[in-house]
C-alpha positions in Angstrom: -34.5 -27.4 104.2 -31.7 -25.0 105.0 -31.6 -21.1 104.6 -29.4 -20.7 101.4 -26.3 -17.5 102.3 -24.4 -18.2 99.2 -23.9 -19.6 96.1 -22.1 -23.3 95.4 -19.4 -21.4 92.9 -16.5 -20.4 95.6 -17.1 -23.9 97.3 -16.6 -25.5 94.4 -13.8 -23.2 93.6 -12.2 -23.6 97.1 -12.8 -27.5 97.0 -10.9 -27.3 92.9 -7.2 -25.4 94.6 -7.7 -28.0 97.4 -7.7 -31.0 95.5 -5.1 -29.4 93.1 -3.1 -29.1 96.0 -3.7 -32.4 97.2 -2.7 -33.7 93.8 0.6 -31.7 93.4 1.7 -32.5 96.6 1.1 -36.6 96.1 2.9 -36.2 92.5 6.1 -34.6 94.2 6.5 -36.7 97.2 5.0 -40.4 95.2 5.4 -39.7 91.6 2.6 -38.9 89.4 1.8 -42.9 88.4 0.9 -43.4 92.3 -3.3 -43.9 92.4 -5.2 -41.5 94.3 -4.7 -40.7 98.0 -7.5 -41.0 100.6 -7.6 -36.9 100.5 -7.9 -36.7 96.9 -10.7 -39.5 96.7 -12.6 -37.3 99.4 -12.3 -34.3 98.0 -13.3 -35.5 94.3 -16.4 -37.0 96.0 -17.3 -33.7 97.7 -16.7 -31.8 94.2 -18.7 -34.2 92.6 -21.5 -33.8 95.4 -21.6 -30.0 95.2 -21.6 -29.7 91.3 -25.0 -32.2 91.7 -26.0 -29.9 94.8 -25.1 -26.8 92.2 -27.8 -28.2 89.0 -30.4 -29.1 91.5 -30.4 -25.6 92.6 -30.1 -24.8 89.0 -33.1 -26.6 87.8 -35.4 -25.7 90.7 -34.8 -22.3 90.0 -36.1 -22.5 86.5 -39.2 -24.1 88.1 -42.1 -21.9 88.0 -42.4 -20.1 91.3 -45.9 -20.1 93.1 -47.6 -16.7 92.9 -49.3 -15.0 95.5 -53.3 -14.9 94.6 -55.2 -12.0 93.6 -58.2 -11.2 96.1 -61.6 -10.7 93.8 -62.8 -6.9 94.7 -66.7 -7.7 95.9 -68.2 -4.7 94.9 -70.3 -2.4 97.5 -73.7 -2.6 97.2 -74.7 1.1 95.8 -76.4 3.4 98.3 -79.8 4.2 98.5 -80.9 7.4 97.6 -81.4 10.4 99.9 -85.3 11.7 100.2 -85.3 14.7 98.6 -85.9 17.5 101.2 -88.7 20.3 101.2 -88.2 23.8 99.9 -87.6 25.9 102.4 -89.0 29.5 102.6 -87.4 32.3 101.4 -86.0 34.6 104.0 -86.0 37.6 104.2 -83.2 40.3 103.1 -80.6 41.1 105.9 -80.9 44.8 107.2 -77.6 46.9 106.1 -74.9 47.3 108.4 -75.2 50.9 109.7 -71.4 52.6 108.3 -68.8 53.8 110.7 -70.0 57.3 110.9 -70.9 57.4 107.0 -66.9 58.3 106.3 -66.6 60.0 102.8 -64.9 58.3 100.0 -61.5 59.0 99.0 -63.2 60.5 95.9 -65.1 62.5 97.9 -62.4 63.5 99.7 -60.5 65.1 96.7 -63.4 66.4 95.3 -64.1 68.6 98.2 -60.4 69.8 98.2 -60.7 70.9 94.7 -63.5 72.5 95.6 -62.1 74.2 98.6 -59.0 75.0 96.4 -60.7 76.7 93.7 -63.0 78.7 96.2 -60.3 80.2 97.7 -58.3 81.3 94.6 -61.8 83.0 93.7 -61.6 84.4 97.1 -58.0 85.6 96.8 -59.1 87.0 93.0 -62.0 88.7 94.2 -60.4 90.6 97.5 -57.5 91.4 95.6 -59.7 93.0 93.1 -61.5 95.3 96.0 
């Protein structure tokens, strides 16, 4: 069967200004009682050919279309269970990481500069004073 490209409706619509051609031409040059010419006979039968070509195409397409099967899932089997394992011992706590030179907080820090700011207004009081 060949590969379909287009549609039957602009052959049949080239074939129909054709044949009206044909048929103007023969009713010029003859008279319009003359019977059909030889190129107005073929191109009536190839009109009539395509319009049959056109409702075969027509009814096939309302045919139903075969559909592509659905594959049936088989199911996995289901796994087996895992032993269950054997408590483990409890370990022992980790040892503390030794600090980096024990560095004083930042609270620390500022609560030895009060200090050190308040000892020496006292001091300042005090000499000022003797």
């Amino acid at each position: 069967m060949p590969i379909r490209t287009a549609s039957l409706t602009r052959k049949i619509q080239k074939n129909g200004a054709r044949l009206h051609r044909a048929i103007v031409s023969r009713a010029q040059s003859h008279g319009a009682e003359q019977p059909a010419s030889e190129e107005e006979r073929a191109l009536l039968e190839e009109r009539r050919l395509l319009k049959e070509a056109r409702a075969q195409r027509q009814a096939q397409a309302k045919l139903p279309k075969p559909k592509a099967v659905r594959l049936v899932r088989v199911a996995k089997p289901p796994k087996a269970p895992k032993a269950p394992k054997a408590p483990t011992a409890a370990k022992e706590p980790k040892a503390a990481k030794a600090s980096k030179g024990n560095k004083p907080s930042r609270a620390d820090k500022v609560a030895k500069k009060a200090e050190s700011l308040e000892a020496a207004k006292r001091a300042a009081k005090k000499s000022a004073k003797t």
